[in-house]
N, C-alpha and C positions, 0 to 999 in steps of 0.2 A: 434799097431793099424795101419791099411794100409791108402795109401790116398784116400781112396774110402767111406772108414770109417769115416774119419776126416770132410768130407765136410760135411753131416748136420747137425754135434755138433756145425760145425763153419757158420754156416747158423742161427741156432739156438741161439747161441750167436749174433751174428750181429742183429735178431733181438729184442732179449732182450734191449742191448744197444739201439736200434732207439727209443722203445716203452721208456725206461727211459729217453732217453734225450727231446723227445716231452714231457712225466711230467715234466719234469724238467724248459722246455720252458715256459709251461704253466702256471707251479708255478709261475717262476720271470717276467712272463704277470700281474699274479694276485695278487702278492704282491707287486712287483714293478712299473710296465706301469700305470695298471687302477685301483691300490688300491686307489689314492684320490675320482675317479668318483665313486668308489661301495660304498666306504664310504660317500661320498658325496648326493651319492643316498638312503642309508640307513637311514643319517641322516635328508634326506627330508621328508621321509615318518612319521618320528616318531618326525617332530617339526612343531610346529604349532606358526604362527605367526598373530599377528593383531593389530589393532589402540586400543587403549585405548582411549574412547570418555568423555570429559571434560564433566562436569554440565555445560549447556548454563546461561551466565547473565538473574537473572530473572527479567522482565517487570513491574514497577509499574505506576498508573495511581497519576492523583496527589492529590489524598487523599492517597496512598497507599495500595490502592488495586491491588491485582496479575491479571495482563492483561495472562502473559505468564511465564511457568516456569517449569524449569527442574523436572522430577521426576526420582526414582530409577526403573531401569529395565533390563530384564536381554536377553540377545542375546543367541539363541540357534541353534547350528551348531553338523554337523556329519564328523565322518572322514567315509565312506564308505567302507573302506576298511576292517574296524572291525566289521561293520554289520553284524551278523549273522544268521537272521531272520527279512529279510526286509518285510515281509507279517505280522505279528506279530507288528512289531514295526510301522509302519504306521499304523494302526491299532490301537494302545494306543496313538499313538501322537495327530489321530486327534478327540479321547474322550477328549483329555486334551485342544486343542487349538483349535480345529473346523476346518471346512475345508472338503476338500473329501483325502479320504484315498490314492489314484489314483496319487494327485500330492506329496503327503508324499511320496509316492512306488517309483516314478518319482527319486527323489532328492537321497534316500538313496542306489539305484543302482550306484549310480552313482561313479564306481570304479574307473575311469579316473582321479579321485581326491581324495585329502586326507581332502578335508575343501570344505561342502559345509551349507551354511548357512538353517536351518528350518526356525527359524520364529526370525527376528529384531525387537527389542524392546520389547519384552513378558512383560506380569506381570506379577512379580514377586509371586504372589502366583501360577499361572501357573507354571511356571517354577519350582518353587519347588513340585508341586505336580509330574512334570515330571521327576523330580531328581530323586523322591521315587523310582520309579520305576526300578530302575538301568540299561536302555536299553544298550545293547552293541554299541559302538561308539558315543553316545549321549553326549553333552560336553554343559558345559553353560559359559558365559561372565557375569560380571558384566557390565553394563550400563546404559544408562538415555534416556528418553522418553520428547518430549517437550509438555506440554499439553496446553490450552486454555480454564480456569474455566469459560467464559463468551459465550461460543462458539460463533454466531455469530454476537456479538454485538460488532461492533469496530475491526471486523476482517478484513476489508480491511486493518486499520491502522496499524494495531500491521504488520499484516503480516502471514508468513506462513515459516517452514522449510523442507528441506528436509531428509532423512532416514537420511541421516551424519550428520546431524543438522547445515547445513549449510542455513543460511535466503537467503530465492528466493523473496520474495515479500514484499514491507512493510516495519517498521523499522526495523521486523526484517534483513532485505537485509543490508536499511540503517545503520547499526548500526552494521551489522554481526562484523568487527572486534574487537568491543568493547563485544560485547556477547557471541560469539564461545569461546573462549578460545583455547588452546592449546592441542590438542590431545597428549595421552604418547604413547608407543611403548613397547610392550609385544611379547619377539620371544625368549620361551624355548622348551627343550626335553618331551617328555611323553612316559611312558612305554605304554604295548600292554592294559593294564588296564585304560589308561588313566589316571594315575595318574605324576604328575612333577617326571623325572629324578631327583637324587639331584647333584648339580653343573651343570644342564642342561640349566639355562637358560644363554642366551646370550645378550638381552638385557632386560632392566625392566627399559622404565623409566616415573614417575609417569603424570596424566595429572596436566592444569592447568587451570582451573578454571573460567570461562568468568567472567565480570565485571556484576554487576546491572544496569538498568539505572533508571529513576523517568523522566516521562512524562508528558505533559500537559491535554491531554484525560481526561474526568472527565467520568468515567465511566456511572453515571447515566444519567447525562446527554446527551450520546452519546447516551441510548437507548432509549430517547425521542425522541432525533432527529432523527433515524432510524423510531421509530412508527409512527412520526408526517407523515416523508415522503413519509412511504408504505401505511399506508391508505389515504392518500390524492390519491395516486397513483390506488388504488382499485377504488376505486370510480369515477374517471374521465378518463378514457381511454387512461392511460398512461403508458408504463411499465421502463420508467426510467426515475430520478430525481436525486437530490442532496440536501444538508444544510451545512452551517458550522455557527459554533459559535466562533469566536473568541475574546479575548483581546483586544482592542484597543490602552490600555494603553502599555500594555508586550507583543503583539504579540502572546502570549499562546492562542492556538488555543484547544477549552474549546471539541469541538463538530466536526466533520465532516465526512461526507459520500456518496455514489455515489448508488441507488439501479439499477439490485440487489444486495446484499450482500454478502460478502464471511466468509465461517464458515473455520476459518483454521483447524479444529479439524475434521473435514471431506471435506477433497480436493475432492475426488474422486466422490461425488456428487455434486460441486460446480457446478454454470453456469459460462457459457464461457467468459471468460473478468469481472467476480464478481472481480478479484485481481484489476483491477486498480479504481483507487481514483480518481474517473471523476474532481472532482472542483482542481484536481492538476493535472494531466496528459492531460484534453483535452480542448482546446480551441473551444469557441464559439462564433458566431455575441453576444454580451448580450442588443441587441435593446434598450428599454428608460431608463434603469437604467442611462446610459450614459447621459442621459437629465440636470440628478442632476451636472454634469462636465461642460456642457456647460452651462447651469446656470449660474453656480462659475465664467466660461470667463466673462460672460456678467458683473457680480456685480463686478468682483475683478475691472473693466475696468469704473466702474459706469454708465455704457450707460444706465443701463436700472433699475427702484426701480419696485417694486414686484407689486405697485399699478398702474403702469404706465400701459396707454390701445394703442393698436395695432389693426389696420385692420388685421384680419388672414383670407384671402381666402379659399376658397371650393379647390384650386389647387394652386400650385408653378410649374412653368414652371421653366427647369433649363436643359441647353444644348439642346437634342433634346427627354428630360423625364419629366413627369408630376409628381410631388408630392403631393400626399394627406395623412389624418389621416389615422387612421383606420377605424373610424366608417365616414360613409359619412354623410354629413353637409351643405349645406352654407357661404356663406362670413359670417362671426361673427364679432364681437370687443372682444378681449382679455383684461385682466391685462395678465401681466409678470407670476402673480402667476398662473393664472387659464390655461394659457400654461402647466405649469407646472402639476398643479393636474389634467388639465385632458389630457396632454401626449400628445402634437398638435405638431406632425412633422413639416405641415409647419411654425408654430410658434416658434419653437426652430429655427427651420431653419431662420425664420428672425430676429429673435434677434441676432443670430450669425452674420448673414450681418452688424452687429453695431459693430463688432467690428473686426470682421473679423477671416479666417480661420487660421493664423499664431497665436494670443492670441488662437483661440481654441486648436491649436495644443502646443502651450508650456504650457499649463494648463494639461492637459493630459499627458506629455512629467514628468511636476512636480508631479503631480500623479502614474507615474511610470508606466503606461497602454503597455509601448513599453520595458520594464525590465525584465524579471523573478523577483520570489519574493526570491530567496532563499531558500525556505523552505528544512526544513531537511526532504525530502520523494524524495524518487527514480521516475525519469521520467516526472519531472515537463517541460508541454508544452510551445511552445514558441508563444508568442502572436502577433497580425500584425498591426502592424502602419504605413504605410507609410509616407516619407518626407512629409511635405507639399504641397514641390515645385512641389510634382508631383498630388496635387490633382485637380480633376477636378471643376467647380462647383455644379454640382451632387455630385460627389464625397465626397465634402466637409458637402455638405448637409446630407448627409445619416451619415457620421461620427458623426456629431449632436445631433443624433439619434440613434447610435447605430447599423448602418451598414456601411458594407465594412470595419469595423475592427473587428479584434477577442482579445479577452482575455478569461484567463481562470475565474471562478469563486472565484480562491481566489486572484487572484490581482484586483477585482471588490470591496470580503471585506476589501483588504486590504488599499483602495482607501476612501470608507466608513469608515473605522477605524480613517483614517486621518484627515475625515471632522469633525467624533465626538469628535477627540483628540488637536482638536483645532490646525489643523494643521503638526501634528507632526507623522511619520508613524514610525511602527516599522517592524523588520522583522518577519512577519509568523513562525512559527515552533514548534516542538514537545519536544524537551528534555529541561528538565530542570537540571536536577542533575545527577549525578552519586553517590547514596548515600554512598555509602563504604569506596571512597577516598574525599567526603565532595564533590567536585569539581561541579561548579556553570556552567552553561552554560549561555556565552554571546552574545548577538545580535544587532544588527543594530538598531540605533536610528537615526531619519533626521526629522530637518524641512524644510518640502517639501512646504508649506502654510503658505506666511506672513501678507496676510490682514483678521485681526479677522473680522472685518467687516463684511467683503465678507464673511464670513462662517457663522458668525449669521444668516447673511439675505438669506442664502441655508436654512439653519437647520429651520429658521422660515416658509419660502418655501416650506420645504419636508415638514411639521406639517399639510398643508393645502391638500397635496396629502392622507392623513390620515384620515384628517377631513373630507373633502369635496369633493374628487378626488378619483381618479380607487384604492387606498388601503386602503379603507375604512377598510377592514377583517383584515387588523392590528391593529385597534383601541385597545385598553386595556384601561380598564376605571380606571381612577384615575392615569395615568400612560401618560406621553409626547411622544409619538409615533414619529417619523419621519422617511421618507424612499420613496422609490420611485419603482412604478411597471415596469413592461416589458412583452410586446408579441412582439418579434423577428421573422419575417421572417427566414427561414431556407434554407442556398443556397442549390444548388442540382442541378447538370448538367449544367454549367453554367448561370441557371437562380434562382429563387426561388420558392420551393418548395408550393404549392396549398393546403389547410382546412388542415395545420399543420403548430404548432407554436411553438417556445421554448420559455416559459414563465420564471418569475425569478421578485421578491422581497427581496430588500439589503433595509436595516434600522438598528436602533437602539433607543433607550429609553433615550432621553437626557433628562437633567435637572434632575437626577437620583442618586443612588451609583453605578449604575451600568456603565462600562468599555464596557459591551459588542456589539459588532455588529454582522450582524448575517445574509447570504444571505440564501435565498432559491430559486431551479429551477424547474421547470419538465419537459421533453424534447418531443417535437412529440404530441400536446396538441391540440384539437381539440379550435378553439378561442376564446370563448365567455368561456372560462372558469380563473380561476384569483388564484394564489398560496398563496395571501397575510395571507391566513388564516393558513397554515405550518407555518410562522413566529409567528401570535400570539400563535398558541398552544404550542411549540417553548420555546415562553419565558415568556408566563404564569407558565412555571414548572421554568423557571431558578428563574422568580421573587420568589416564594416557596423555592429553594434550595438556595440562595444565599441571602435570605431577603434583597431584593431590593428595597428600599422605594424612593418616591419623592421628590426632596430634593429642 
């Protein structure tokens, strides 16, 4: 062979060699360099990972009835990429679960992913009817659903969760650690069928289980108190109010609610601000209920018996402000008591002068007006008392009365609680049990009130604002009523607001078996109107459910 010849055998050759050793390159790229990333990526596609969602603690009220509570359901997801008829298959999904077929089409395009969720929480008969069916890449989860057998009766209280069942509102919030439980952790293989690799999975580990809890809530009676207070509210041109019932002896708070209301079992048509629990999140002036406090200064201090009579003017001059009633009047002669039943600002006002603004203020201070109450509920408001030393004598005045301080509604009952408990206050709150591990919940006891005296001759006091006085519409016949009314100016722009009033009735049924006290409000109230009749309807049903006789 000449060398003329040899040159494109050996050209030919030369290329052979280039073209194998680029295979050859390429091979130990692809088995060596980037086999963990191809493997890696192969095994992304064909593993599917997610939360394992515990059964949440379920809610009992305290007869034990279900406030809230886990059920069985099941979570339905696609991997996209095994879709094979995504026109088809939207199409049967939303015969089975409803919906438009459009956001089904939406979801199961969607190739960019291997896990996208159809529909959270299904029911479970749903979802098995969807099983039947066998759609290509359609995959189901075992899960749980939170439901609310009362919907919105007591739904502010219980609360509300969200898709992870994590509590956003309510005890469910309050209480979330004790009722979540612990989610497990589910991340194996599946073939192209969807069915488990075997030795595919990688982790598997089981959930656990939230706790129970046992509540004070008395279910029935929460939806009296809710009736009492929306139609009080229909009827009088108000569109929000409140009540609570509570314990006086244990602090178990029987009753309480702010309208309007919130159904947890449907967020998505709730009204705006239905989650918060007015008589624990927001402070207000609460005007003459406060009257029953300075009362208690005057008698704990003896300056003044119930029968004793007082020049009470048509005005009280005080700095460079005029004080009068509500209703306009004349110079009068009072008793003590009839200040009292018929709510005479400048009357309170000058009995307070007897003993001065320092006992009004450590009476209040022992009532705990300048405290939080504790209560076990998320967002509880904080209330305004100012020092003494910095009050004016207007200032002081209005305190008397029920302005220029704020409290919330339940350290108003919990105040009331004290005077019917002879004294002795307990803390507000909602748990009582954990019934699973036995486990008791305990609370604050305190005597805050050392002269019985002094609080007989309140309680005989409040009797005659019943009898005789602006809360007549608490009466109950056969039954010791006592309690005191309130029409509160409402601030607004640094002055107070004009033909709108926040009204409110605190009492309770002494000389009774009954423990309980029991405020009622209604906010934004046109003034010649009076709430005291929420309270008797109130506890006309508790007298029925808890046979409460005169003792």
């Amino acid at each position: 062979m000449t060398e003329n010849q040899s040159r494109p055998l050996a050209a030919v050759k030369l290329i052979f060699l280039l073209v194998a050793a680029l295979f050859l390159v390429r091979l130990v790229y692809l088995q060596v360099i980037v086999s963990g990333e191809y493997s890696a990526n192969a095994s992304e596609v064909r593993t599917i990972n997610f939360d394992i969602s515990p059964h949440r603690g379920t809610i009992y009220d305290r007869n034990g009835t279900v406030l809230a509570v886990s059920v069985d359901a099941t979570t339905i997801y696609c991997n996209p990429v095994e879709v094979t008829n995504a026109n088809y298959e939207a199409k049967k999904i939303a015969s089975v679960l409803g919906g438009e077929e459009a956001d089904y089409l939406e979801l199961l395009k969607k190739t960019t992913s291997t896990f996208v969720y159809i529909e959270r929480q299904a029911d479970v008969d749903k979802a098995e009817r969807l099983k039947s069916m066998k759609l290509d890449g359609i995959y189901f989860i075992n899960d749980s659903r939170r439901e609310y057998p009362n919907g919105a009766i007591g739904g502010q209280v219980i609360g509300a969760c969200d898709v992870d069942g994590n509590g956003i509102c309510g005890l469910e919030l309050q209480y979330d650690d004790i009722l979540r439980g612990v989610p497990g952790v589910y991340s194996g293989e599946r073939g192209v069928d969807g069915t488990p690799i075997p030795g595919g999975v990688h982790e598997d580990v089981a959930a656990v289980d939230g706790e129970d809890i046992m509540v004070s809530i008395d279910i029935k009676l929460q939806d009296v108190a809710e009736r009492a207070v929306a139609q009080w509210l229909e009827g009088n041109d108000s569109k929000s109010g409140s009540s609570i019932v509570m314990d006086s002896e244990t602090g178990e708070i029987y009753a309480i609610c702010s309208y309007p209301y919130l159904n947890p079992a449907d967020l998505a048509n709730s009204v705006i601000g239905s989650d918060n629990l007015l008589p624990v999140t927001q402070a207000f002036e609460p005007g003459s209920v406060f009257k029953a406090f300075s009362a208690l200064a005057v008698l704990e201090e003896n300056a003044m018996a119930a029968s004793d009579v007082m020049l009470v003017p048509a005005e009280l001059k005080a700095d460079e402000y005029v004080i009068t009633d509500a209703h306009e009047r004349g110079d009068a002669y009072m008793t003590f008591s009839e200040i009292l039943d018929q709510s005479s600002n400048v009357g309170i006002s000058l009995a307070i002068d007897r003993v001065g603004f320092g006992k009004l203020y450590s009476t209040l201070h022992a009532l705990k007006i300048d405290q939080p109450t504790g209560v076990d509920y998320p967002g509880e408001a904080k209330s305004v008392l100012t020092d003494v030393s910095q009050w004016s004598k207007v200032g002081g005045y209005n305190i008397s009365f029920g302005q220029g301080v704020t409290a919330t509604p339940l350290q108003v009952a919990r105040a009331y609680g004290a005077i019917a408990n002879n004294g002795v206050m307990v803390e507000p709150h909602f748990l009582i049990a954990k019934p699973l591990t036995g486990e008791w919940a305990e609370h604050k006891t305190e005597q805050v009130l050392d002269n019985q005296e002094a609080i007989n001759k309140l309680i005989s006091m409040l009797r005659g604002v019943v009898t005789e006085g602006t809360g007549k519409n608490a009466y109950i016949e056969g039954f010791d009523v006592v309690g005191k009314t309130s029409t509160a100016e409402i601030a607004e722009a640094g002055g107070y607001a004009q033909e709108k009033w926040n009204l409110c009735f605190a009492g309770f049924i002494a000389n009774s078996t009954s423990p309980l006290v029991c405020f009622v409000g209604a906010n934004e109230v046109p003034y010649e109107r009076n709430v005291s009749s929420i309270f008797r309807d109130i506890m006309l049903e508790a007298i029925d459910l808890y046979k409460i006789v005169p003792e």
